[in-house]
N, C-alpha and C positions, 0 to 999 in steps of 0.2 A: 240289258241282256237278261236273259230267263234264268234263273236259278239252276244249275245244275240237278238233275234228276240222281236222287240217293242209289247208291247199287242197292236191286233187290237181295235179302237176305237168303242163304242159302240155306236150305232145309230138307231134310233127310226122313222118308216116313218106311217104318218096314215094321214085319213081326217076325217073333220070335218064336212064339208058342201061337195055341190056338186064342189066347186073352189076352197074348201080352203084347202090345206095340211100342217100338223104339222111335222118339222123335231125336235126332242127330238137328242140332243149329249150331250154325258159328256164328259167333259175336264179335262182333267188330276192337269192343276193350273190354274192360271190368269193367266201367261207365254202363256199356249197353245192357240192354234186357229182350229177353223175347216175349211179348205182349202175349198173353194166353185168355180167350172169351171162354170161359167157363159155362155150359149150359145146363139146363134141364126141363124135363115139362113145358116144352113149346108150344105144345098144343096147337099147333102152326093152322090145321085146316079149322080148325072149333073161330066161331063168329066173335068168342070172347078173346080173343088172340090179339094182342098190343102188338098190330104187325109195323106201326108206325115205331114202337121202341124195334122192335126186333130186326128190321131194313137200317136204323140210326146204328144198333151195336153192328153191322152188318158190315157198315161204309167205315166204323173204326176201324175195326182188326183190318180191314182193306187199308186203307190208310195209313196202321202203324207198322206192313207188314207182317201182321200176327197170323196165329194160327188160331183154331177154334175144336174144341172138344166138347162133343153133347152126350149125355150120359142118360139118354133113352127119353119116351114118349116125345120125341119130335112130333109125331103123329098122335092125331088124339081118334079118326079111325072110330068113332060108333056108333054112324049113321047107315051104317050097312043092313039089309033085310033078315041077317044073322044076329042082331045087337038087339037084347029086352030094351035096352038104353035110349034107343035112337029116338030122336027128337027132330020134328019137321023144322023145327026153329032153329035149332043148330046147325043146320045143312049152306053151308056156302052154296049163293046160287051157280057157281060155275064147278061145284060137285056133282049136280045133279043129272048123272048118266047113271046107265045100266048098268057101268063099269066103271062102278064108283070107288074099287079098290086102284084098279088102274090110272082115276081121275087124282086121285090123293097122291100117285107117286109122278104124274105130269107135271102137277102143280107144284108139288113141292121143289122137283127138278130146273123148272120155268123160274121159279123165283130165287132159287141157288145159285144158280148157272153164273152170274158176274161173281160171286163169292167164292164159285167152286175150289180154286187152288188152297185157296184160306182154312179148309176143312182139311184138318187131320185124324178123326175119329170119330165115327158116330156110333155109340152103343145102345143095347136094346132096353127098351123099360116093358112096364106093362101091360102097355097100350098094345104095343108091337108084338109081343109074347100071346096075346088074347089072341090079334089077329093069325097068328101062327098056326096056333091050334085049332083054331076053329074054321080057318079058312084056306089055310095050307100055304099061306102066304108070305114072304117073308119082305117087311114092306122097306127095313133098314137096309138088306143088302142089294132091294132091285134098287134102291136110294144112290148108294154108293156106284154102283154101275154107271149111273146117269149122270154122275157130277165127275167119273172119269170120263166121261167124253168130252166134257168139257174142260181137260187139262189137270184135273185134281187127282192128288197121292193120298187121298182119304183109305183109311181101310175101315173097316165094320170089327167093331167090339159086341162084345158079351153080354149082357145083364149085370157084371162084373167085370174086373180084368185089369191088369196094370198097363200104367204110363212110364216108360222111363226115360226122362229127360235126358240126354246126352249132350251136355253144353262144353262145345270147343271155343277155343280165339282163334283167330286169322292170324300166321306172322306166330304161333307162339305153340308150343306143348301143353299149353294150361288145358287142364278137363276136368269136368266133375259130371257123376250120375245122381240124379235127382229123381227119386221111383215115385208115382203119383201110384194111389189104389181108387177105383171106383166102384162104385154100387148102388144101381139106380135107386134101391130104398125097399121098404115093405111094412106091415105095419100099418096103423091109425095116422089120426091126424097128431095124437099128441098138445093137446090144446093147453096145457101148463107148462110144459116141458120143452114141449117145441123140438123135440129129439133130440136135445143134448144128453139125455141120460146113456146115451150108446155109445159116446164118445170113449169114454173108459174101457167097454166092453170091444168095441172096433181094435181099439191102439193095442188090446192084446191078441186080437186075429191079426193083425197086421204090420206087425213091428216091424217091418222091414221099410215100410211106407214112411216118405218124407209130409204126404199130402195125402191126405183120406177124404174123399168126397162121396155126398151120397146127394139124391133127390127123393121125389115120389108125393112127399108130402105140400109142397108147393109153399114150405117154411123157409126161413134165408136168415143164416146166421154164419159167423167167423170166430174159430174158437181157437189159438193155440195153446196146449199141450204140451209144457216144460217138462224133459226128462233128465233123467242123471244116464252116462254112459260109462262102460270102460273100452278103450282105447285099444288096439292088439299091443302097445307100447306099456301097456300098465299104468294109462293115465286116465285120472275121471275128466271127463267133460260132460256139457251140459247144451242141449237140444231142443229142438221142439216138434212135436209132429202138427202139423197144420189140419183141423177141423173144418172141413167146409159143409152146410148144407146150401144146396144151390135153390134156386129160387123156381120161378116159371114167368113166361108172358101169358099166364090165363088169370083174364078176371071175372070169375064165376059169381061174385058175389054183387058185384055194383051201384045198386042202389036198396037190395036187401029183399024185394019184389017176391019172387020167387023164386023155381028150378031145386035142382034135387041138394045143393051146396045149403042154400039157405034154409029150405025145410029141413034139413037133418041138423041144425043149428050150428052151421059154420060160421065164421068172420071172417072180415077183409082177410087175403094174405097178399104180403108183400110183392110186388110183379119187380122183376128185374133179376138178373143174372152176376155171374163175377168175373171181375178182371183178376187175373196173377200175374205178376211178373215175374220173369224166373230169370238169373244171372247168379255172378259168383262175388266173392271177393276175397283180398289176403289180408292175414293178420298174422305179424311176426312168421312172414312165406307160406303160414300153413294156407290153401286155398279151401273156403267153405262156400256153401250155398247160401244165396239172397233167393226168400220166396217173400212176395208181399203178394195178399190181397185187399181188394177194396169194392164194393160194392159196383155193378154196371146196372145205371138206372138212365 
């Protein structure tokens, strides 16, 4: 006899504000977690695009029931007649129409479409910001459009904007709020640093944040951030705010040849994305947050 089929997890996508979107999940116990694909810098149409990792993280979060949050340059968008940039090499051959902004939201649509429920948020970086201004186009939210026809509660994020976790159980009154902040990024490469030096400066924009994520730089690091608190009870405790910088599927660099990455004296960076898992647990009845991440390579 076939294994029983897991009920799918129920999940709740809305906003609140114009940046802030609420993800509502119930979780089956404390045991459970809700699998979260963390992205950034997909660079998805660019030739350098690891679409064979990016399809594999694709069929996970399908498979664990997760959801997926990209935090801008899905699109890398700069092979257009508008773009100093544009490179005939860089040009996927099944981009090459006269309506090659509209071939970038087909394609990407085409290849989301088995995924589409699994997207809860796709926000802007600066890929998408370029192509806004200069071509009046907003290529994130005609995105979003095309992956609800196929069944997905995705909404369209900011260049910024909060996440807040809303984790319930089934059968129980247990909840906790779990705020994520994001911010595609800006800025250099950082090539000593790696941008950890903004972690300090973020966690004071953003205290309220359990998770502060940033991209841009296509760097990939996991930093937490132990704080001391007080309590509205008058008691200290002690926390952490979770550091991420998320990675990218672009390998600009590759065998070192050429292109504009290596002449301007870049090195390999990292290719791969993050998993979080997000759940609760008690300790002496108080209920806290469980965030782990771990690298998705």
């Amino acid at each position: 006899m076939a294994p029983k089929a897991r009920k799918k997890r129920r999940i709740e996508i809305k906003t609140t504000d114009e940046n802030v979107a609420v993800v509502t999940v119930w979780l089956r116990n404390m045991a459970d977690r809700l699998d979260v694909l963390l992205t950034s810098d997909r660079h998805h149409d660019h030739m350098d695009c690891n679409r064979d990792m990016e399809r594999r993280h694709l069929e996970e979060v399908k498979e664990k029931d997760g959801i997926i949050i990209d935090i801008g340059d899905l699109f890398c968008a700069m092979q257009g007649v508008h773009d100093r940039r544009s490179s005939k090499d860089a040009l996927d051959p099944e981009l090459k129409r006269g309506d090659y902004l509209d071939a970038l939201v087909e394609q990407a649509a085409n290849f989301y479409a088995p995924y589409a429920k699994n997207f809860a948020l796709l926000g802007l970086g600066n890929h998408e910001t370029g192509i806004l201004k200069h071509a009046e186009t907003n290529l994130t939210k005609r995105l979003v459009s095309k992956l609800k026809l196929h069944g997905s509660h995705c909404v369209a994020g900011g260049y910024s904007g909060f996440v807040r976790f809303q984790v319930r159980y089934e059968n129980s009154g247990t909840k906790k709020s779990i705020p994520l902040w994001y911010f595609h990024g800006s800025g250099g490469d950082a090539p000593m640093s790696f941008g950890t030096l903004s972690v300090k400066r973020l966690a004071s924009q953003v205290p309220d944040a359990q998770i502060v994520c940033t991209g841009h730089s296509h760097n990939h690091w996991i930093l937490p951030l132990p704080r001391v608190r007080l309590t509205n009870k008058g008691k200290v405790r002690h926390d952490e705010q979770l550091h991420l910088k998320v990675g990218t599927y672009k390998d600009e660099y590759k065998k070192g040849i050429k292109g504009w990455h290596v002449e301007r004296g870049g090195m390999p960076k990292p290719v791969g994305q993050i998993w979080l898992k997000i759940g609760c647990k008690k300790n002496d009845g108080a209920v806290s947050s469980v965030i782990e991440a771990s690298r998705a390579i």
